[in-house]
C-alpha positions, -999 to +999 in steps of 0.1 A: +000+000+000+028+022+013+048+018-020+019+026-045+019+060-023+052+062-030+048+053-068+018+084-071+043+108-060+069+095-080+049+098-113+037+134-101+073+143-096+092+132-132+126+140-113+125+113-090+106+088-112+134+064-114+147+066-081+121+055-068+115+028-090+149+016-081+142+015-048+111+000-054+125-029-072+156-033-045+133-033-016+100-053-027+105-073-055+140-087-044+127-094-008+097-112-022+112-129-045+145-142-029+126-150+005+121-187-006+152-187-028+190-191-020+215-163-003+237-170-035+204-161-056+194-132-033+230-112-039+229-121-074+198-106-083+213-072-060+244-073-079+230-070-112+199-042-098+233-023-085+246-028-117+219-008-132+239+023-112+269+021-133+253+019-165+270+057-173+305+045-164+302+017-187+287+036-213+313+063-209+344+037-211+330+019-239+329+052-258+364+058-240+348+096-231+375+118-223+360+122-189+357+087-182+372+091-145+353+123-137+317+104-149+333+074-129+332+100-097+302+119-101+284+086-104+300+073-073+297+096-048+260+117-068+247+085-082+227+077-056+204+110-056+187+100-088+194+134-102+235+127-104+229+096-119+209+113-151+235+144-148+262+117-149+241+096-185+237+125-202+276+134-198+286+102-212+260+100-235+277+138-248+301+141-277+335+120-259+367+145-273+390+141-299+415+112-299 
């Protein structure tokens, strides 16, 4: 109940949108569906939502961006606000520099 709340807001604000989905799938899905499953299964499905975080460091590396390591940073320690994380996609999604 709580999280469609949460949800309503979410969609109302289009800033926090996937933050909050994030969070949402972290939280819910993971805990209802590794409850009956395995540890090993439980931190593999949280490794690979994590993952999801560092999509704009891999994209920037793979398009060796000239600002790889700064991306790298502002991801790390902004990623988590939700706001970082699209400041930090757009800047690797931006032209990379000359060779």
């Amino acid at each position: 109940m709580q999280a469609r709340f949460v949800m309503k807001q979410a969609a109302d604000s289009g800033s926090l949108k996937l933050l909050v989905i994030k969070h949402y799938m972290m939280n819910h899905f993971c805990s209802w569906y590794c409850s009956n499953s395995s540890p090993v299964l439980s931190f593999l499905v949280m490794v690979l939502l994590s993952g999801l975080d560092f999509i704009s460091c891999v994209v920037a590396f793979a398009r060796t961006h000239h600002s790889k390591f700064a991306i790298l940073t502002l991801n790390i320690l902004l990623g988590w606000s939700g706001i970082g994380w699209i400041v930090a996609l757009v800047w690797a999604l931006a032209y990379p520099g000359h060779d």
